[in-house]
Structures are given as C-alpha cells and as structure tokens.
C-alpha positions, 0 to 999 in steps of 0.5 A: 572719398564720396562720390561727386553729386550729379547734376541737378537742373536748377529749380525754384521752388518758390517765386514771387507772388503778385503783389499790390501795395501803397506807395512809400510801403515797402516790397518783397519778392521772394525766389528760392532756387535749387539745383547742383551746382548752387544757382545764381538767382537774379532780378530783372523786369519782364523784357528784360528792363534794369531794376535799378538800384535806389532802394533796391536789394537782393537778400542771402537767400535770392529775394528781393526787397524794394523799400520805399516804392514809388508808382515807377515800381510798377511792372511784371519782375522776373527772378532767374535762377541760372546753373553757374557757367551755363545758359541752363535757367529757369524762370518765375515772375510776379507783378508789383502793382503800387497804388498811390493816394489822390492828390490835388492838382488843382484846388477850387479856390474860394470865392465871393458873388452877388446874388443871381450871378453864376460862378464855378469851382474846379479840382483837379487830382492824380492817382493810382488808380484814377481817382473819382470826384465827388462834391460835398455842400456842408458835408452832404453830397451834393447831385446835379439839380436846377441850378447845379452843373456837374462836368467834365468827370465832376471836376467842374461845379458849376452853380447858377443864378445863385442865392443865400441858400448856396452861400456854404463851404463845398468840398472836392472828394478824390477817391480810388481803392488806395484812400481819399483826399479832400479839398475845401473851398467857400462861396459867400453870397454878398452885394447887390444882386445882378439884373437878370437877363432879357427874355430871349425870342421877343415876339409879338402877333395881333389878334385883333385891333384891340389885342396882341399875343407877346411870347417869350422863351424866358432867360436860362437861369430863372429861379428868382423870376417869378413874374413878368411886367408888360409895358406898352405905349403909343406909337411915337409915344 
C-alpha cells in the first residue's frame, strides 16, 4: 500500500477577476482551488450577503456563472475555498460592476405656441452610470443662447419669446459609457402672436417746462422689440 497524502492547505490558484458588464450579458467568476483533501469552494458577497439563485450557477470546477445580469448583480463576490470538516479557508474576491443603458423616464412631450410666447421641454433618464443630457435642435447640438435656458443638469429646455426660426423637432441625449438613448419631440410655432409685455420701471423726471426724460428697464424676453412708441396727452385730456 502507498503512503497516505499529506495534508495540503487548501489554495486557489485562480480567482475571480473585476469585471465590468451590460445588463442582460452574461457573467463568469472563476476560483480554481487545491489542496489535500479536495476543497469545497463556495460563493458569497463581501459581508457575507446571499448570492441568491435566479440565474445563478456554480460550475464542475468552482466557477460561478451569473446569466442575465441585472444593475442588483452589482456587488464585490467572494469565493472560498474551505478544507472539508474544517474551518481552515482561504479566500479571493472580485467585483462585478453592471452598466445598464439610458432610459427615459420622462419624455419632452411635443407641443404647439403662438409666436413670442415661451414654452418648455423636460426628459428625464436612469443609468448606470448616471447618464448625461444633451439637446439636439434638428440634429445639431443645441447650447444656451438669448433666448435658450438649459437647467437643472439639461433636463430642462427652456425657450422664450419664440419665432418661426425655433419652430423644429428637438431631441434629448441621454449617454453614459454603456451607450445612448434619445427622445424627440416637436414645437410648431402657429396663431396669432402674444402682446409683448410692459416696460417694467416706468419712470418719468422734468427737465424743464418743456421736457421730460422717461426711462424704462424693457421687458425680459425682447428679441422681437425693435423700437418703442411714446404717447403723451394733456392733463385731463
């Protein structure tokens, strides 16, 4: 008869590796251990968290295989390489990180104003990572000007003192490293347009018995003003 086998601590001689994924991809995390008797590998999250079981496997060899992932997947997952009866172990961790593509929460819905009225469009969109807006006017990117308010991350258009120039089809980007994703949306400039407002600050000082300075702080929203009409009248007139 040979000789028993010494014991051997268990070791792995390969374990997971970090791995960055999209969603519905699928995932393998491999641990290859040695050791006298054979180790019993397992699976677990950092902290010792459940890995659950829905789509979830453990392969011949100790290697887990995730299929499907989802944005829940993410987290550090341990692999443990345990002598059989024993609390001898050693271990090895790798990170699962899942991206997942924009999508549209809310899309700027399309709309219809009179010239020189204001209107707004708003998207909103989740990822992983956290996706960034942009708007496109006609395809072109489109950057804050005179009459162009972009807040709140660009997740708000705003448009004022519109004409037929800003009638066109705008478009909401939403992108993060795992891809992009765009909404569309169309303002038409029809009907009569909308009284501009009164100058705001009306004021009026005598110079003389025979003139006066009126000033004004114009209105917010101007670009169609290009001049202003004084009217004066007697006294009781």
């Amino acid at each position: 008869m040979g000789s028993p086998r010494l014991l051997q601590e268990p070791e792995i001689l390969s374990g997971p590796q970090n791995l960055m994924l999209t969603v519905h991809q699928t995932a393998v995390l491999e641990c290859i251990a040695t050791g006298h008797p054979r180790p019993l590998v397992s699976w677990s999250r950092l902290g010792g968290r459940s890995i659950g079981v829905e789509g979830i496997q453990v392969l011949g060899t100790g290697n887990l295989m995730i299929s499907d992932v989802s944005v829940q997947h993410l987290a550090v997952y341990v692999c443990a390489a345990n002598r059989p009866g024993t609390r001898v172990r050693r271990t090895a961790q790798g990170v699962l990180l899942v991206q997942a593509l924009p999508k549209f929460v809310q899309w700027p819905q399309s709309l219809s104003r009179p010239p020189g009225s204001s209107t707004i469009f708003t998207c909103m969109a989740q990822g992983v990572p956290e996706p960034r807006l942009a708007w496109l006017k006609n395809g072109k990117g489109l950057s804050p000007g005179d009459n162009i308010w972009l807040t709140h991350s660009n997740s708000t258009l705003m448009l004022a003192g519109i004409s037929a120039e800003d009638e066109a089809i705008y478009q909401c980007v939403a992108e993060n490293s795992a891809g992009s994703n765009q909404a569309s949306t169309r303002l038409a400039v029809t009907g009569d347009p909308e009284p501009l407002p009164a100058p705001r600050g009306l004021q009026a000082m005598a110079l003389s018995t025979f003139a006066i300075q009126v000033f004004w702080e114009p209105p917010p929203y101007n670009g169609d003003i290009t001049g202003y009409v004084l009217h004066l009248r007697p006294v009781g007139g």
